[in-house]
C-alpha positions in Angstrom: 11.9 5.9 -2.1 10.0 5.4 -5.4 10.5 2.9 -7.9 9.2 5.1 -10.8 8.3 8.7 -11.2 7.2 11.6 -13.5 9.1 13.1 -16.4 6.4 16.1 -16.5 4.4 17.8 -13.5 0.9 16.7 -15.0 2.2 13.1 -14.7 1.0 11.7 -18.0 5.0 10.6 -18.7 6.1 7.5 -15.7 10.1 6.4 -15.9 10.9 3.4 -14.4 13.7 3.7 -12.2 14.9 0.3 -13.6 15.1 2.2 -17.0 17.0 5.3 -16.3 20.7 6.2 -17.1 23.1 8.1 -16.0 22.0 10.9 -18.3 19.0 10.8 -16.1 21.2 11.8 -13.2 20.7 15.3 -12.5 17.3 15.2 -13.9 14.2 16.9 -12.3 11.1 14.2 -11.6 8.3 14.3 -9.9 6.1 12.2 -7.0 3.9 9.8 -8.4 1.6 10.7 -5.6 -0.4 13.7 -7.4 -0.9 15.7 -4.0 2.7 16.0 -3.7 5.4 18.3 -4.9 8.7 16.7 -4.3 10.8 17.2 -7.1 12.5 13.4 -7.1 16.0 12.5 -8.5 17.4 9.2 -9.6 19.7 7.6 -7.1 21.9 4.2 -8.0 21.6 4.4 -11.5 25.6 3.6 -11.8 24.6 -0.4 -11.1 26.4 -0.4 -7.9 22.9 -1.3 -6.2 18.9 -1.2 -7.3 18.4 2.6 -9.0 15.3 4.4 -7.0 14.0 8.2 -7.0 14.7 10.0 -3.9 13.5 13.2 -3.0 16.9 15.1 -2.7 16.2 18.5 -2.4 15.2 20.0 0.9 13.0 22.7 -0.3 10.7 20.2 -2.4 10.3 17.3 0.0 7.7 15.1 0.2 4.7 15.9 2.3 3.9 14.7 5.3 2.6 11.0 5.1 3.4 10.7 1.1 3.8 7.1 0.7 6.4 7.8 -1.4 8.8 8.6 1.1 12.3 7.5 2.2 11.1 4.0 3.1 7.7 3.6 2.6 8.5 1.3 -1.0 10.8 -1.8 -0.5 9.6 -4.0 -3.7 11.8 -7.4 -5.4 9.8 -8.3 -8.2 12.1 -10.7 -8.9 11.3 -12.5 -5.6 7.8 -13.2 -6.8 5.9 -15.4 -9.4 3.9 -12.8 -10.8 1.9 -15.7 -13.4 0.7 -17.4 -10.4 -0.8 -14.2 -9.1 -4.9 -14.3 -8.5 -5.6 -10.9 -7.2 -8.7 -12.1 -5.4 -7.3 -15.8 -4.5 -5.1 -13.7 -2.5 -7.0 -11.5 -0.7 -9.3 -14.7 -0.2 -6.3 -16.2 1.8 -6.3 -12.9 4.0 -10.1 -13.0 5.0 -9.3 -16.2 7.4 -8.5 -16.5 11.4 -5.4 -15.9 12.7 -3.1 -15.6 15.6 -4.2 -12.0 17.0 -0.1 -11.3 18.5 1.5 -12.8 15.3 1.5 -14.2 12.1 4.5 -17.1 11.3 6.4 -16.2 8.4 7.0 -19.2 6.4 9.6 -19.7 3.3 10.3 -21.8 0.9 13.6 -23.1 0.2 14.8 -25.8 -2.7 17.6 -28.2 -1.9 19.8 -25.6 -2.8 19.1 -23.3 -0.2 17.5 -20.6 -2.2 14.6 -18.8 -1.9 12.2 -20.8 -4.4 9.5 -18.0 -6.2 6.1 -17.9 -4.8 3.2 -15.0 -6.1 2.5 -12.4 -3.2 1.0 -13.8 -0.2 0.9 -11.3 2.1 -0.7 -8.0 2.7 2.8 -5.9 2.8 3.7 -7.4 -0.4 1.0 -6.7 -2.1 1.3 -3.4 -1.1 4.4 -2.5 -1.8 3.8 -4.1 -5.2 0.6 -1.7 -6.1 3.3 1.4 -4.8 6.0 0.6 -7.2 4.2 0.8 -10.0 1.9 3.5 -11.9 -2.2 2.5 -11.4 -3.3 2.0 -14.9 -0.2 -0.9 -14.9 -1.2 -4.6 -14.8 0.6 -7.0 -12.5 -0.7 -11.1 -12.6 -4.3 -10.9 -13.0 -5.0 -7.3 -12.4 -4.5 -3.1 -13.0 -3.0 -1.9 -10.0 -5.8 0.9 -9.5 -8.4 -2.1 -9.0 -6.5 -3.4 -6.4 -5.7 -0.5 -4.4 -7.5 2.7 -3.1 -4.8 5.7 -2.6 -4.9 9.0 -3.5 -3.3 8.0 -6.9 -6.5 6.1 -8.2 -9.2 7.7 -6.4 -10.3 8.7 -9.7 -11.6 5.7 -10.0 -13.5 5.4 -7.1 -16.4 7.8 -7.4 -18.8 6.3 -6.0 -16.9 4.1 -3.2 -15.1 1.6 -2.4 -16.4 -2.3 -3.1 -15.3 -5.6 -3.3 -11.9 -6.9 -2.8 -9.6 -3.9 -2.0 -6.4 -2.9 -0.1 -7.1 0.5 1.6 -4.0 2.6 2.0 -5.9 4.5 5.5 -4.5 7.2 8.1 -6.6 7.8 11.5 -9.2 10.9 11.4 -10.9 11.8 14.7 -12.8 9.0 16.6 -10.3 6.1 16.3 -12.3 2.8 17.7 -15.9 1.7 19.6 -15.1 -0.9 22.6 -18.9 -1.8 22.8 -18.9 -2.2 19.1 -15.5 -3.4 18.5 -15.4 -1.3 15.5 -12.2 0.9 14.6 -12.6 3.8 12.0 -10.5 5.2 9.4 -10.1 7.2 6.2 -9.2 7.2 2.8 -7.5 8.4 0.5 -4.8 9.8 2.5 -5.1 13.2 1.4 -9.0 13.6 0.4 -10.2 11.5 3.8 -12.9 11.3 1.1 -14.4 8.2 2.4 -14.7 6.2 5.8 -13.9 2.8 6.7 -15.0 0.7 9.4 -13.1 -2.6 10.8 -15.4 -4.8 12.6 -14.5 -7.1 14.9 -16.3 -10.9 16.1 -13.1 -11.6 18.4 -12.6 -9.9 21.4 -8.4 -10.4 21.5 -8.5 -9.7 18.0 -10.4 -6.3 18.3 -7.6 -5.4 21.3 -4.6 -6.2 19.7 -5.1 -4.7 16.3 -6.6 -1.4 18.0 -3.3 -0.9 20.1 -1.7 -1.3 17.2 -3.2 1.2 14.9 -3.5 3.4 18.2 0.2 3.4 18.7 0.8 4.9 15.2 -2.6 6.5 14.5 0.5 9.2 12.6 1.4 6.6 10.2 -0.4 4.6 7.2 -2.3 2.2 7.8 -2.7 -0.6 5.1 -6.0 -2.7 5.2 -7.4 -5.4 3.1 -11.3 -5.7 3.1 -13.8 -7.2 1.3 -16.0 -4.0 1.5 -19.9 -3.3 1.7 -22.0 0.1 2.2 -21.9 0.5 6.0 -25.5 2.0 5.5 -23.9 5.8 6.1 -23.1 8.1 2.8 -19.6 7.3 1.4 -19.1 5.5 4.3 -17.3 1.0 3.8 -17.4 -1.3 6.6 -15.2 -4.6 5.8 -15.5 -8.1 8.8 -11.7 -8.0 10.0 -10.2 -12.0 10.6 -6.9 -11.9 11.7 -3.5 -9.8 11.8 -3.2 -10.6 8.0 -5.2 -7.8 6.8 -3.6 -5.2 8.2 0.1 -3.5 7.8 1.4 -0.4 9.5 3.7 1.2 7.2 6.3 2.9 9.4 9.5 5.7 8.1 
């Protein structure tokens, strides 16, 4: 599902699902992925649960792996404390060792028993964040399009990929090196303009992940990196800590 989408098919004019009305109804939209032609239609926009754009029509579905698909965007912003979000405090928290089979999800209750607010910690909420919202929109600290590399905002990419940056990654031909302990991707999903390289210091780490990314090498793959030139052309090689920087998103 989508949380916003196009009025027109150049996508210059984004509504919010959260702003539509039931004059909106049977309204055509469009994908906010720009490769994709699904013609999108508001859903839930009678209150009787969150409104979202679906892609109702059989002969303009999505195409395969648009991550604007059925389940592919799950976002609460009202679950988060967007003023305490640091972009790159967050990603920081990422970058460190973890558990290679698991990471403990931890929450934080008041003496209430509610959920108390907390910014995004992890890397599937941050994701799903930078997916429900247009690229040139700011959330905390930062545009969404310089936090995220999909095929939305390559645009601003042309010369790679650097820094602090969630990946949104599908499998292209060689998948992983055992003597290296290197697995390889690409990104944008559509272009595969560039290539990305995870590298690996720990042995269970390396084994772990790579099943994992082998086992759905047909789905997205989500990676945060702190990339550098991996010394081949358009190529981005980013040290890979822990289970925290990746997310397999799954339909």
């Amino acid at each position: 599902m989508a949380t916003y989408a196009y009025k027109d098919a150049n996508r210059k004019n984004v509504i919010y699902a959260s702003n539509a009305v039931k004059e909106d109804r049977n309204k055509r939209f469009y994908c906010p992925n720009p490769n994709c032609a699904a013609h999108l239609y508001i859903c839930a926009v009678d209150g009787s649960k969150k409104a979202y754009f679906r892609a109702t029509r059989k002969e303009f579905p999505h195409i395969p792996m648009c991550s604007f698909g059925p389940k592919t965007v799950d976002f609460e912003p009202n679950q988060f404390d967007e003023s305490k979000f640091v972009f790159d405090n967050a990603m920081d928290k990422l970058f460190v060792e973890t558990d290679a089979q698991k990471v403990q999800k931890t929450s934080e209750n008041n003496n209430q028993g509610t959920v108390k607010q907390h910014p995004l910690r992890t890397i599937k909420q941050i994701y799903q964040m930078c997916k429900s919202k247009p690229v040139t929109d700011v959330y905390g600290d930062k545009e969404i399009g310089s936090m995220i590399l999909d095929d939305r905002s390559e645009y601003r990419y042309p010369k790679g990929c650097f820094g602090s940056r969630i990946v949104e990654a599908i499998v292209k031909g060689k998948l992983y090196d055992n003597g290296k302990k290197q697995i390889y991707l690409s990104a944008p999903v559509n272009s595969k303009k560039y290539s990305f390289v995870l590298e690996f210091s720990d042995e269970k780490t390396y084994r772990v992940i790579r099943d994992e990314i082998y086992n759905n090498k047909d789905k997205i793959i989500v990676v945060a990196g702190k990339w550098e030139p991996s010394g081949i052309y358009n190529s981005f090689i980013t040290k890979v800590y822990g289970r925290k920087q990746i997310t397999v998103i799954k339909e």
